[in-house]
N, C-alpha and C positions, 0 to 999 in steps of 0.2 A: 504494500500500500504506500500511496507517494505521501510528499506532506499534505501536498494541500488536498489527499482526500481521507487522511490521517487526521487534519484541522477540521473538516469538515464535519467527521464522525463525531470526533470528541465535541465538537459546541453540539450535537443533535441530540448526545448521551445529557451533558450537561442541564439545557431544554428541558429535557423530558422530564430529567431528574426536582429539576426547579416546578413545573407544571403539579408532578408526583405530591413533594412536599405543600405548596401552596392548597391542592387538596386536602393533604393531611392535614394542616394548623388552620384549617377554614372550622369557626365554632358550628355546630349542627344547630338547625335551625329547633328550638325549644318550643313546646305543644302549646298550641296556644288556649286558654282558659275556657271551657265552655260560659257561651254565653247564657248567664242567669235566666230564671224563670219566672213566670209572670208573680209579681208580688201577692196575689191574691191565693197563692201556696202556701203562703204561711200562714194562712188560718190551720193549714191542715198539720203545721208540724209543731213539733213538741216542746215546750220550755220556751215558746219563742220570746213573751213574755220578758222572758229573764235575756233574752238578746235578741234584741231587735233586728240588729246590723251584720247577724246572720243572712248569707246569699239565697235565695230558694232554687231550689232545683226545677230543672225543665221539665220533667214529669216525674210525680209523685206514682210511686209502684207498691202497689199490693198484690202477693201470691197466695191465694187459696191453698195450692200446692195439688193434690191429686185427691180428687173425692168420689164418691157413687155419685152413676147416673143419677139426675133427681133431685140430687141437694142443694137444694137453696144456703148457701154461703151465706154469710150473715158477716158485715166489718162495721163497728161502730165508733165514730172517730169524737173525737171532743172539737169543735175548732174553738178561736180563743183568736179575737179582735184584739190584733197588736199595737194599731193606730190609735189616735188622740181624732178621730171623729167617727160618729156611726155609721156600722157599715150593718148590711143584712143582705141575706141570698136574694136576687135577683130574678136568677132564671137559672134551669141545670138543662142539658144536651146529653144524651148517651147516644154511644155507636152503634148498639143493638137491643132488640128488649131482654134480654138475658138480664139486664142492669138495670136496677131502682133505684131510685134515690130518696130519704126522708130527710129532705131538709129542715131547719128550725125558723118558725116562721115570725121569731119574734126579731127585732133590733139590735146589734149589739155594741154597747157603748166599749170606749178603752178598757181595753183587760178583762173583760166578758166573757163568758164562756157560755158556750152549746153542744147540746149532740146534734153529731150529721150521722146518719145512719143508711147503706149500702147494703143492699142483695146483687147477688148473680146466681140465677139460676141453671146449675149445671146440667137441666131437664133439656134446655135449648140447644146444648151442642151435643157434640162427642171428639172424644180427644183433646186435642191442647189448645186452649182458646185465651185471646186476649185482646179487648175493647175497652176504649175509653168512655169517660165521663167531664164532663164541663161544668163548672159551676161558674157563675157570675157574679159578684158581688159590688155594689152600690151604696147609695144611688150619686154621692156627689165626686166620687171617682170610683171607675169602673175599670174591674180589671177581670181578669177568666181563670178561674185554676183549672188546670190539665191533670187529670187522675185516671192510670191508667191500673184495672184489674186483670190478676191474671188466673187461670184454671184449667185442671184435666180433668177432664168426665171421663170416668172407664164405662167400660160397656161392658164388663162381666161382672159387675158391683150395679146393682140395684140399691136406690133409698126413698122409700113410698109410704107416707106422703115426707116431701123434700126436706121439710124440715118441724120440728116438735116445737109449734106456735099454741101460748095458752092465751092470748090476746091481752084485757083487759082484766087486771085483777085487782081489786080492795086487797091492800094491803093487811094482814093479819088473816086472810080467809082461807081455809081449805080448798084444793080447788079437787077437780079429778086427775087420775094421772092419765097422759096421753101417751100411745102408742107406734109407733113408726116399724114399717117391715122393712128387712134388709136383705139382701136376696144375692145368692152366688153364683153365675151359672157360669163358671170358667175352666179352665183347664188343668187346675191343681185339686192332686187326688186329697180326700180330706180335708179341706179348705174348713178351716172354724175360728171362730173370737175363742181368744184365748181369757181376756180378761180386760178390766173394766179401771182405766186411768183414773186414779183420783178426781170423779167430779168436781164442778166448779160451785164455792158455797150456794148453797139456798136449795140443792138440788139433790133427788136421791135417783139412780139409775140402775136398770136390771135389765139383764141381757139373757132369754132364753131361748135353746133352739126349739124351731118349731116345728121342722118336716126338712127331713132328708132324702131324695127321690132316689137319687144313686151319688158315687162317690163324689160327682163333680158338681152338684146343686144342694144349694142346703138354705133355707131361712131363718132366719131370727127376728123374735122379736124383742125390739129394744122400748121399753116401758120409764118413761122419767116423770117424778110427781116432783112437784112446787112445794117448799115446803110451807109454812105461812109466817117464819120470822124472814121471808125472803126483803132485802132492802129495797125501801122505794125506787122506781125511777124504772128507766128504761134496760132490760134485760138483754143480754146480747153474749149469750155462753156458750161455749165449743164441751161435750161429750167424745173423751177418746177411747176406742176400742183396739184392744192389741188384738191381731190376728196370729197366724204361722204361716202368713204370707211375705215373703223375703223380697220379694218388690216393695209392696207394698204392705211395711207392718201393723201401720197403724190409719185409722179411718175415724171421721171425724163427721161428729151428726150436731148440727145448729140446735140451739134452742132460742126462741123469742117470748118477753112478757115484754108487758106496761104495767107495773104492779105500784097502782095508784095509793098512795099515802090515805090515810082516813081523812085527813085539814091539809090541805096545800096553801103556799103563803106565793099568790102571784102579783107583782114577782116577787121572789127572797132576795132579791139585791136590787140597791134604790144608789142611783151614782148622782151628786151634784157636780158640775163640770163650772171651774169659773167663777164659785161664790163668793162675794165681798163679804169680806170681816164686819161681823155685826148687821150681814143683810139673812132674808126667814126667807126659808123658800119650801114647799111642801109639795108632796105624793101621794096618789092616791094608790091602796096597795087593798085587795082582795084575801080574805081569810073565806076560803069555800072549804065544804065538807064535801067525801066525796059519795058517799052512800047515803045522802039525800038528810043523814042525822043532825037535830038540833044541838047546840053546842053553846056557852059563854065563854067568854074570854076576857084575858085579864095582861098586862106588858109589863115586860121588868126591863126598863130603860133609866140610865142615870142623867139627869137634868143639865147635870153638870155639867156632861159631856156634850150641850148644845140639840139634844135632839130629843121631841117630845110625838106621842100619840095620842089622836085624838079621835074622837069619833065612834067607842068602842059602845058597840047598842049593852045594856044591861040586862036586856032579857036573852033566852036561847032563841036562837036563828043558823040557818045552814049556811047563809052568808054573811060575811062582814068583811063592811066598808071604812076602814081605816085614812086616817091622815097621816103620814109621818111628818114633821116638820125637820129642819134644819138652822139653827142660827150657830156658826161658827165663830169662833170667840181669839182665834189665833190663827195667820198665815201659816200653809201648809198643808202638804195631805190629813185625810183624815179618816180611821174608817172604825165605825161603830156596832156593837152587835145586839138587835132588838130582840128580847127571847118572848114570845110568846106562849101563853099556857089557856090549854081549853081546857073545862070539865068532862071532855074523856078518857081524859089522864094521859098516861103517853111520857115519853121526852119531850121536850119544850120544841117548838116550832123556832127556828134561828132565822131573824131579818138581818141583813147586811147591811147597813148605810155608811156608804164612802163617798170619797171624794177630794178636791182639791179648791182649800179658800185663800184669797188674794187680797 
């Protein structure tokens, strides 16, 4: 090789060599941050309260995971109004009917809480499914939250009827116990519940078989009674049944109440937003019974603390129309607890009154 194709080579190694390196010390380009999600998700997430300045995710995901045909899924969410003005559900959108929504149809001021409550019914599909849900929240800014379900409906798992709903209950009452069929018709020889997950308080569950045709179909029935110290409010409990199925060990059967209080205090929280030191401002707040029975009442509130009741009728009535007042005596938050006492005995009914005075 002469020089000059000797000079040639070497500057082409050199080149390539410098081209090489300049690759190598090039920094990689770093991922860039998904963009957040619509604010009106953080109703749906948890503690947000306690941090506001938390990002929300683009879509909020819940997994049923794998259930019988038939079962209505049951998710019951708290949301919790993180802003400094009222907001309330607007409007809800689903991708399919498989998905309900129970929104809460009252207002909710700053730091507010409600249940939102969700089905998907695994009657409507089979196999692995997943559909969104929309909610909109208002009215003086509007934003959408994105909630996306997800679920598998097997088809050799039977759950009839979908889910063990006692509806409406008076709190303290025996109810009947309800019954749900459970049905095998798959390919594992001896397929059976082996045993019965520590139910969820309030609840008592029995699993017996019921008819076995041959090795590979078998039913049960699952039998769940309410018991009657079950706690107020909206019920939303998962039932687990261990199998000796190695896919699938474990299956999960919903239960639904409304297991209404005897006296509800609507509402039990009274927010004053804004009140000047030394100014009165009043609420009018519902003491109802809920089984139609006559009642008196009586409030243990301290004066002191700015906040008086008035209005309380003397004789028994199934309704009562209360005042709360508020005169605030020092800048600052403030949040008070009204106990209310009927003549049907019981624990005291708890009012809430808070708020911030200026």
């Amino acid at each position: 090789m002469n020089r000059l194709a000797r000079t040639s080579f070497l500057l082409a190694v050199a080149l390539t060599a410098g081209v090489g390196t300049a690759h190598a010390q090039r920094p990689k380009a770093q991922p860039s941050a998904p963009p957040p999600g619509p604010w009106a998700n953080k109703f749906f997430m948890t503690d947000v309260e306690r941090s506001t300045n938390q990002p929300a995710p683009r879509v909020l995901v819940h997994d049923f995971g794998t259930v019988p045909f038939g079962t209505v899924c049951v998710e019951k969410f708290t949301l919790t109004n993180p802003y400094d003005v009222p907001m309330q559900v607007l409007d809800v959108r689903v991708e399919c009917g498989c998905l309900k929504a129970f929104p809460p149809t009252k207002v909710l001021q700053a730091n507010e809480s409600a249940e939102f409550a969700v089905t998907m019914d695994a009657g409507k599909f089979k196999g692995a499914n997943a559909k969104k849900l929309f909610v909109a929240f208002g009215p003086n800014y509007v934003s959408t939250a994105e909630l996306e379900f997800r679920a598998t409906s097997r088809e050799d798992v039977t759950l009839s009827p979908g889910r063990v709903d006692f509806g409406i209950v008076p709190q303290g009452t025996k109810t009947k116990p309800r019954t749900v069929t459970l049905k095998y018709e798959g390919r594992q020889k001896d397929w059976k519940v082996t045993d019965i997950v520590k139910p969820p308080a309030g609840l008592v569950v029995e699993c017996q078989e019921a008819s076995r045709g041959s090795p590979f179909a078998v039913t049960y029935d699952v039998t769940v009674t309410l018991q009657d110290d079950a706690s107020a409010g909206l019920l939303a409990a998962t039932v687990e049944l261990k199998t000796n199925d190695p896919t699938t060990p474990l299956l999960k059967v919903n239960v639904g109440a409304m297991v209404v209080p005897p006296v509800a205090v609507i509402p039990d929280k009274v927010t004053f937003r804004g009140l000047p030191v030394g100014t009165e401002r009043e609420y009018k707040v519902l003491v109802r019974g809920s089984g139609g029975e006559t009642f008196t009442l009586t409030a243990d509130v301290s004066e002191a603390a700015g906040v008086r009741v008035e209005g309380i009728l003397p004789a028994p009535s199934s309704l009562h129309v209360i005042t709360v007042k508020c005169l605030p005596k020092a800048a600052g938050p403030f949040r008070h607890e009204v106990k209310l006492r009927t003549s049907l005995g019981g624990p005291p009914l708890v009012l809430v009154v808070e708020g911030e005075a200026e």
